[in-house]
BATOR-865892 format. One record per residue (C-alpha): residue in three letters; x, y, z. Coordinates in steps of 0.1 Angstrom, whole numbers, plus 2048, in hexadecimal, padded with zeros to 3 digits. Layout:
% BATOR-865892
ALAXYZ
...
//
This chain:
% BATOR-865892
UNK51DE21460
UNK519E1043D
UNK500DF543D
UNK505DDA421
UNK4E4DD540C
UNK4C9DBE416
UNK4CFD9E411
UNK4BDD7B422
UNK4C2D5841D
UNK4BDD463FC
UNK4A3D32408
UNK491D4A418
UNK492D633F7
UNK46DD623EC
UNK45ED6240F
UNK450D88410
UNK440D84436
UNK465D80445
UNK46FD9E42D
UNK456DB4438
UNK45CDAD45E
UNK481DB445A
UNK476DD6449
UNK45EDDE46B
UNK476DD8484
UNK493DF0473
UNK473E0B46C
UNK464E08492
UNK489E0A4A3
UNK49BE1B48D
UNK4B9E02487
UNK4CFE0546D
UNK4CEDDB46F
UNK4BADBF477
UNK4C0D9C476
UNK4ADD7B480
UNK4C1D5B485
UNK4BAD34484
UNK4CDD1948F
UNK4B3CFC49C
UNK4C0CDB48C
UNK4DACF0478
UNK4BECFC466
UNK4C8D20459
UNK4AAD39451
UNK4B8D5D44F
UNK4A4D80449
UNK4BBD9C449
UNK4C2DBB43E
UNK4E8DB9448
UNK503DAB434
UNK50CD88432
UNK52CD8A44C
UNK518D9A465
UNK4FBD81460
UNK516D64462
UNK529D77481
UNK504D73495
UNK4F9D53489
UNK51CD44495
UNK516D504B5
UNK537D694B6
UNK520D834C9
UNK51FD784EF
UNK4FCD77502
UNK4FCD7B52B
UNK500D5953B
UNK4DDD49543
UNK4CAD55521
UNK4ABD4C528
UNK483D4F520
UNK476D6B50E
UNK484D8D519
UNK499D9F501
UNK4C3DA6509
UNK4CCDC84FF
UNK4F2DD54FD
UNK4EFDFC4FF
UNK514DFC4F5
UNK52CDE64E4
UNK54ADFA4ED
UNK541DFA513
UNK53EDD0514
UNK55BDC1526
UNK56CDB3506
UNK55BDCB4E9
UNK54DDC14CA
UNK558D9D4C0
UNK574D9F4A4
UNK55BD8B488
UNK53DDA848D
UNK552DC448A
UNK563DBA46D
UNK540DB745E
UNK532DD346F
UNK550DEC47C
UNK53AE0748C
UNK520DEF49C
UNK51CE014BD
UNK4F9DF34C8
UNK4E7DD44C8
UNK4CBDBF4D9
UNK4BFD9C4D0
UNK49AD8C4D7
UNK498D684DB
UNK482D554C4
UNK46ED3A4D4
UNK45CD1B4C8
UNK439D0F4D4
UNK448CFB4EE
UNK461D164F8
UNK47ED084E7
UNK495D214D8
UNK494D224B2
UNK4A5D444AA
UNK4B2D674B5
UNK4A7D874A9
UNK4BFDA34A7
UNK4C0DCA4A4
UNK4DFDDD49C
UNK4E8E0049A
UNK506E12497
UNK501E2D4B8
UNK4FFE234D6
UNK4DBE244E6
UNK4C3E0E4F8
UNK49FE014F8
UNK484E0D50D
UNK467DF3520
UNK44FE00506
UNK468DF54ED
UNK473DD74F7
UNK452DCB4FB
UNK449DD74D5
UNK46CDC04CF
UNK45BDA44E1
UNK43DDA64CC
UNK450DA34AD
UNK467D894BB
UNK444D744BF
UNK438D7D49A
UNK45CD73490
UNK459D544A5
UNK433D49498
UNK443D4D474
UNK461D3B478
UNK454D1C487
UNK43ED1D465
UNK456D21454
UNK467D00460
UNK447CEC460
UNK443CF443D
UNK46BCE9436
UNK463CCA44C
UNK445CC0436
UNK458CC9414
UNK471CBA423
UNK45FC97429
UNK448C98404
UNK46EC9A3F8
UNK471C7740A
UNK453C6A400
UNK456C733DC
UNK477C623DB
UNK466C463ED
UNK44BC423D4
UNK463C483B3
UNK46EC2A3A3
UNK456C133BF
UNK43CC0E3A7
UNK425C223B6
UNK40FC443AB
UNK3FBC5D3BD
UNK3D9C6A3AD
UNK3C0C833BC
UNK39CC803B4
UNK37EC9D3B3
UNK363C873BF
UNK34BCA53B3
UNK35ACAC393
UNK364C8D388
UNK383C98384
UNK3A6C8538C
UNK3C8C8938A
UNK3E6C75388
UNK40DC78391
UNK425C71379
UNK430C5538B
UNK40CC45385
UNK406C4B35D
UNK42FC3D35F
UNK41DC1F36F
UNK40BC15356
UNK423C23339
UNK415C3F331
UNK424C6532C
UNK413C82342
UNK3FBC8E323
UNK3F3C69319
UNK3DEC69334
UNK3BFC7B33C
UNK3ACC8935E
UNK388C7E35B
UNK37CC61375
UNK365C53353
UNK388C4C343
UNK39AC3E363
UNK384C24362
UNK385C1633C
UNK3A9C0D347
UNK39BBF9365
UNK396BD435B
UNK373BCB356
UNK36FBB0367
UNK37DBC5382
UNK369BE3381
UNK348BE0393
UNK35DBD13AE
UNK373BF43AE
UNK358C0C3AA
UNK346BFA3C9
UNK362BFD3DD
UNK366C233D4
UNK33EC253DA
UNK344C15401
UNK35AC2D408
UNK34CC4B3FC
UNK329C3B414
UNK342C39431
UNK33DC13434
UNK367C0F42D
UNK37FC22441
UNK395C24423
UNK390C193FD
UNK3ABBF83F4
UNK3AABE13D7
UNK3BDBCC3C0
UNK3B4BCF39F
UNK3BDBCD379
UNK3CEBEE367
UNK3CDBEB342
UNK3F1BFC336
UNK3FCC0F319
UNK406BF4309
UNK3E6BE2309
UNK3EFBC7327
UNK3DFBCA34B
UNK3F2BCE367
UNK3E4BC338B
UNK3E6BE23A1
UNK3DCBEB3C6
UNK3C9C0C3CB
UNK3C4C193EB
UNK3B6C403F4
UNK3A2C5240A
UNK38CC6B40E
UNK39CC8A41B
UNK382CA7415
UNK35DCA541B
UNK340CC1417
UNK32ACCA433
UNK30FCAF42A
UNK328C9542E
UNK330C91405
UNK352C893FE
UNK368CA43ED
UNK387C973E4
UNK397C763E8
UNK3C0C6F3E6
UNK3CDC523E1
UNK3EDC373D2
UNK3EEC1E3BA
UNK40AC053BC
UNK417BEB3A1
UNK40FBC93B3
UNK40DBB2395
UNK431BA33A0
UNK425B9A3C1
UNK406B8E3B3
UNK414B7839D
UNK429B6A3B8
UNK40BB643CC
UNK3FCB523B2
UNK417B3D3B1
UNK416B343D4
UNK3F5B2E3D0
UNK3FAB163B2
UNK414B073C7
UNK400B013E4
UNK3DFAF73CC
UNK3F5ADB3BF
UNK403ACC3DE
UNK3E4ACD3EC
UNK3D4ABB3CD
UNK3F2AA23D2
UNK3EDA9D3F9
UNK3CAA973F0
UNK3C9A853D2
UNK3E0A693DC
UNK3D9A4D3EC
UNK3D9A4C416
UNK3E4A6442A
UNK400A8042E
UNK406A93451
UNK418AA7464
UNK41EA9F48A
UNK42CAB24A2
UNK435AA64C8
UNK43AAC14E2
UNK456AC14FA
UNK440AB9515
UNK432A9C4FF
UNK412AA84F6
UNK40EAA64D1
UNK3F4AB04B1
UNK3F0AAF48D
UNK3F9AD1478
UNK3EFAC5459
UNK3DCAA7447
UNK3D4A9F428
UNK3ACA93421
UNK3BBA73421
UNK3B5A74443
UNK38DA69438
UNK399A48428
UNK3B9A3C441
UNK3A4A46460
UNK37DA5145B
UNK382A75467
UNK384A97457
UNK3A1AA9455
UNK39AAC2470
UNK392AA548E
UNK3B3A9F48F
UNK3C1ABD487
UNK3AAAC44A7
UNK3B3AA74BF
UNK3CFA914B6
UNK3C4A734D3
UNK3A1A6D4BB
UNK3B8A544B2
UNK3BFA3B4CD
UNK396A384CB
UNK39DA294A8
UNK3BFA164A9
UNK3BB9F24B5
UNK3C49EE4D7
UNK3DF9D34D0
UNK3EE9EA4BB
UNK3EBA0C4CC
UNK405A044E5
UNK41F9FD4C7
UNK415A1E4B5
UNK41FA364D2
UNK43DA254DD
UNK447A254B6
UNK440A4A4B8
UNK454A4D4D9
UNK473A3B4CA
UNK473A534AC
UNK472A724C2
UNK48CA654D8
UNK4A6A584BD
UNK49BA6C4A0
UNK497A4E48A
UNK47EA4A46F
UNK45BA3B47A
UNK44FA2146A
UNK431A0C477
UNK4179F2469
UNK3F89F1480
UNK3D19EA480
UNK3B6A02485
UNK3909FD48A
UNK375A13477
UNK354A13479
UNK3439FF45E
UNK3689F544E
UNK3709DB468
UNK3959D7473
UNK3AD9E2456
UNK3D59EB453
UNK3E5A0B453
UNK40FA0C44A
UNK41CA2E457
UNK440A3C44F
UNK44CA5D45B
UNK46CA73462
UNK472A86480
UNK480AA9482
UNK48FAB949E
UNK484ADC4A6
UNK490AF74B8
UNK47AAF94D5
UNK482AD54DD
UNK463AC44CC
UNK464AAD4AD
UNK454AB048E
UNK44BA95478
UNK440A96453
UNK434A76448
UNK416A5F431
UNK3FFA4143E
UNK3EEA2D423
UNK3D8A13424
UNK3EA9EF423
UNK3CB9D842B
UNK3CE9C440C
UNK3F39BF40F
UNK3ED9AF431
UNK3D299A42C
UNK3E698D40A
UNK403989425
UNK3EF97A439
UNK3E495F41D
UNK40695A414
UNK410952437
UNK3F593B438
UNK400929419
UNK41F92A422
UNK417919444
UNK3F9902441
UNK3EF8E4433
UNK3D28ED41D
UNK3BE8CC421
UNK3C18D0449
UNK3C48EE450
UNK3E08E6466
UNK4078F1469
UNK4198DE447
UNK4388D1456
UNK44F8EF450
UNK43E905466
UNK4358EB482
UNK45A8E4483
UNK45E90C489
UNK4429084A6
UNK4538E54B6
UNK4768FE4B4
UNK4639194C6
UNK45A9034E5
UNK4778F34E9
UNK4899134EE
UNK47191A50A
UNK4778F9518
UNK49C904517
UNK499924528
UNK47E92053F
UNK487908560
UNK46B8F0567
UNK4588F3543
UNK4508D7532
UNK4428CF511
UNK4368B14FE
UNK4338A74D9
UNK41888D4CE
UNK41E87E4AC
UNK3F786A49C
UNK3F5856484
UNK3D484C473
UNK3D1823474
UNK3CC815453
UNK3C483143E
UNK3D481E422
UNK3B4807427
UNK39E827422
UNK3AC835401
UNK3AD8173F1
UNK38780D3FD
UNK37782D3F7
UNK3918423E6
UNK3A585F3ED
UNK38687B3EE
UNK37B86340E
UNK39E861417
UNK3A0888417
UNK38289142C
UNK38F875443
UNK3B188A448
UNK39D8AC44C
UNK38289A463
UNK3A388F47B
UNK3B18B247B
UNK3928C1484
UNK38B8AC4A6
UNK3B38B54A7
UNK3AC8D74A7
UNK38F8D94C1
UNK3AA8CA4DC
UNK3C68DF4DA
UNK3CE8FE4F1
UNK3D49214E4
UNK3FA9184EE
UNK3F98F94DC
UNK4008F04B5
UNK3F88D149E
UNK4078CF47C
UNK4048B645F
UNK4248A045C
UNK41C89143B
UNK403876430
UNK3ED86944E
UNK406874468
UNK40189347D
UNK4158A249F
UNK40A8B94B9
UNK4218CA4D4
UNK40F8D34F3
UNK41C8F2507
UNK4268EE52D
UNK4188C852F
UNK4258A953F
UNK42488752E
UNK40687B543
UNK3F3898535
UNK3FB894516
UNK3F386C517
UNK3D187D520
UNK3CE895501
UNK3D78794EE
UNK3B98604FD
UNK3A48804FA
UNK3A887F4D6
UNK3A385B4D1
UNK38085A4DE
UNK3768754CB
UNK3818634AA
UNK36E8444BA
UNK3548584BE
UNK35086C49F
UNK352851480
UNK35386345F
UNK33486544D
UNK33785A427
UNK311858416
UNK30083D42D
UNK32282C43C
UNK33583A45C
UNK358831459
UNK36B82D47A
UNK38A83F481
UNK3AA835498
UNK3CA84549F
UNK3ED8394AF
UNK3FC8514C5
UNK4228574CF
UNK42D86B4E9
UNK44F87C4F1
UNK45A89950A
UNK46E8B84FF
UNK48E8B8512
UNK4A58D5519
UNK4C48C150A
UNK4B48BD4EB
UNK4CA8CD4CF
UNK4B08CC4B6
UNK48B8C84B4
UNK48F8AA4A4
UNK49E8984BA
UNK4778984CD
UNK4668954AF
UNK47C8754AA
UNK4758664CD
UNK45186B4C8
UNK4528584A5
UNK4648394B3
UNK44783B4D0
UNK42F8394B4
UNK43C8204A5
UNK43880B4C2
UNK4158134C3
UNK40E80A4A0
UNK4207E84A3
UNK4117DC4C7
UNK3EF7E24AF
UNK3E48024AA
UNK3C98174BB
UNK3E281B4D8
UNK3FB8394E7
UNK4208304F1
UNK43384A504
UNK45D84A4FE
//
């Protein structure tokens, strides 16, 4: 039989340990062939010293084992010729004399099958125990060698990944001598930082004159931690000057991987990645958040977020410092505990604030509220609050809003309301807004069965006599010494307003006329009583009173106010000092 010359798999070409064993096995059985065949994974690692069709004939599985192949014991075929279907068509075309052959199975670690090792002969013959223990043996060898042989393709195979991974990421790997100093970098890193593989050289003293200096100590102590074993690993960002003169921010990590028997570190490995995009983005973020946060702050009162829970519990996730001016606390109190705040809203008010809230949650309409809040040493001021509500996902509402400080608007409100509505010499309602009060109680009378209401119309007796005696300065404190005992007579329910000249009008809440004929006397005595004092003279006061009730068929509040004139009329002109009813 003419055996084709040696020939193996490219792949496997330089690998003399496979070459060698293939020699052994033909030398110790005397073969004129043997072949070893992969196919875990499809993988295909071939050492032969049979042609390529016979090779490809085995690999493809055209010789067939015995059912059940299993474990470790070889399968020998004395004869070819005496199997029930002869040699298979493929194999003896490569091989057309093959008379003999036995295959070995080639067994992983955990006893999977990686491969087959073959012996092939051209005579018919057979192997002995002794033999096909010696086949086992090699089988093992062949089996140890292999599995290396894969391990090493798997790890080629995944530093192929990882290379392609790393080119073009912006990323380099160097290797450093801690004893020598030395240290080496890939392509990819001097590529980093522009350079060409000779424009860079591998001493440590060099690495770091690229290194920023306002960066360095900070590197070189990190390097020195981990070399102590204080870090698990060494990470920093830091400063790369380039080729071209400009620095680029960069983060280096490494390890140790190698140390010497006193515990000295060896060699450390490690990556350095281009991060000056990302940092620059961070920056900007930062920049970003640096000037809202200025803004928040800077303006004046307060800007919040508020969030409500489904189940109606609710906090603050963010507040501006405002938060010290519009409510006395820091920041984090009520970022801590939202309720610190019915403590410090009025009471009146505090009822209005969280039913203002719930409205918002429920309709998702914008809040907006004006309310009054007590702090300690500040007194009672306002606060305005506007907001608008979010819905989120999970049910709850999210509002993003501002509060600022409207205590001086009020209280200038407040004065304008009060010019707007009272006679500045009295102190009482001008006639506008008494009108307004007189139209607000004879709507009650109108809508509540059995109320009634009175109005009282004065009238100072001859304060003409007075002005033109002593002049109008007397005349004045004569007017503000009758609204004064006014004053201290009325109800909380009651008003009294300045009609004009020397007449005045009260409307007493929920009165009958006898009771108002007795507020009326009431007053009278204590003008009798109290004469104004002007230097050493008292000058005696007297008023005519006329009295009229609201009734529920009025169309107009002046319809009482006139009834009550013509009753004061009466009182003037049956001589004064007296009260007439209508």
């Amino acid at each position: 039989m003419q055996l084709p010359s040696s020939s193996s798999a490219p792949h496997s070409a330089s690998d003399e340990r496979f070459d060698n064993l293939i020699r052994l096995l033909k030398s110790r059985f005397g073969v004129m062939a043997t072949v070893m065949t992969t196919g875990a994974g499809g993988i295909q690692q071939i050492r032969s010293c049979a042609g390529p069709a016979c090779v490809q004939a085995l690999s493809d599985g055209l010789v067939t084992l015995p059912p059940g192949f299993r474990g470790d014991d070889p399968v020998v075929i004395p004869d070819l010729l005496q199997q029930p279907h002869g040699c298979p068509e493929a194999l003896a075309q490569a091989l057309p004399d093959l008379r003999f052959l036995a295959a070995c199975p080639l067994l992983a670690p955990d006893g999977a099958l990686v491969g087959l090792l073959w012996l092939l002969h051209d005579q018919p013959r057979d192997l002995d125990p002794e033999e096909q223990q010696v086949l086992r043996e090699f089988a093992e060898l062949a089996s140890g060698m292999l599995v290396d042989r894969l391990e090493l393709e798997r790890v080629r195979e995944s530093e192929k990944r990882m290379a392609l991974a790393i080119a073009g990421s912006g990323t380099g790997i160097w290797d450093r001598n801690a004893l020598t100093g030395e240290i080496h970098y890939s392509t990819d890193w001097k590529a980093l930082l522009g350079y060409a593989d000779h424009e860079v050289g591998n001493r440590i003293e060099e690495s770091y004159t690229r290194v920023h200096p306002e960066d360095l100590a900070y590197v070189q102590a990190s390097i020195q931690a981990h070399f102590d074993g204080r870090t698990e690993a060494y990470e920093v960002e830091h400063r790369l000057r380039c080729r071209d003169g400009l620095y680029k921010w960069v983060c280096s990590r490494g390890k140790v991987v190698e140390w010497d028997e006193a515990g000295k570190p060896l060699r450390m490995v490690g990556t350095t990645t281009d991060v000056t995009a990302m940092r620059n983005l961070s920056e900007k973020m930062q920049q970003a958040a640096a000037l809202m946060t200025d803004l928040t702050n800077e303006i004046p009162g307060m800007v919040f977020q508020y969030r409500r829970q489904l189940d109606g519990s609710a906090f603050f996730p963010y507040v501006s410092n405002g938060v010290r001016e519009i409510y006395g606390l820091a920041p984090e109190q009520l970022t801590r505990n939202a309720n610190v705040l019915h403590g410090i809203i009025h009471p009146d008010d505090l009822i209005f604030y969280l039913d203002s809230l719930e409205r918002s949650a429920r309709d998702l309409t914008p809040w907006h509220l004006e309310y009054r809040v007590q702090l300690p040493g500040c007194g009672l001021s306002w606060r305005q609050g506007d907001a608008r509500p979010r819905p989120l996902a999970d049910g709850g509402v999210l509002w993003h809003g501002f509060i600022t400080d409207v205590t001086e608007r009020k209280l200038i409100e407040a004065e304008l309301q009060v010019f707007a509505t009272t006679d500045s010499l009295t102190q009482l309602s001008n006639r506008r807004h008494f009108m307004a009060q007189l139209d607000a109680e004879l709507a009650r009378v109108q809508r509540t069965a059995g109320y009634s209401a009175a109005i009282l119309m004065f009238d100072l007796d001859h304060f003409k006599a007075i002005n033109d005696r002593w002049g109008h300065s007397v005349g004045d404190q004569a007017l503000r010494h009758f609204s004064l005992i006014l004053r201290t007579q009325l109800r909380r329910t009651d008003a009294a307003g300045r009609m004009g000249g020397e007449e005045f009008a009260v409307v007493l809440s929920n009165v009958s006329i006898d009771e108002a004929r007795l507020f009326a006397a009431r007053v009278q005595g204590e003008l009798s009583a109290s004469p104004v004092e002007h230097g050493e003279e008292r000058l005696a006061l007297a008023v005519s009173v006329g009295i009229a009730a609201l009734h529920p068929t009025d169309t107009r509040a002046e319809a009482s106010l006139s009834r009550s004139d013509m009753a004061l009329y009466r009182a003037k002109r049956a001589g004064r000092n007296r009260i007439e009813c209508h």
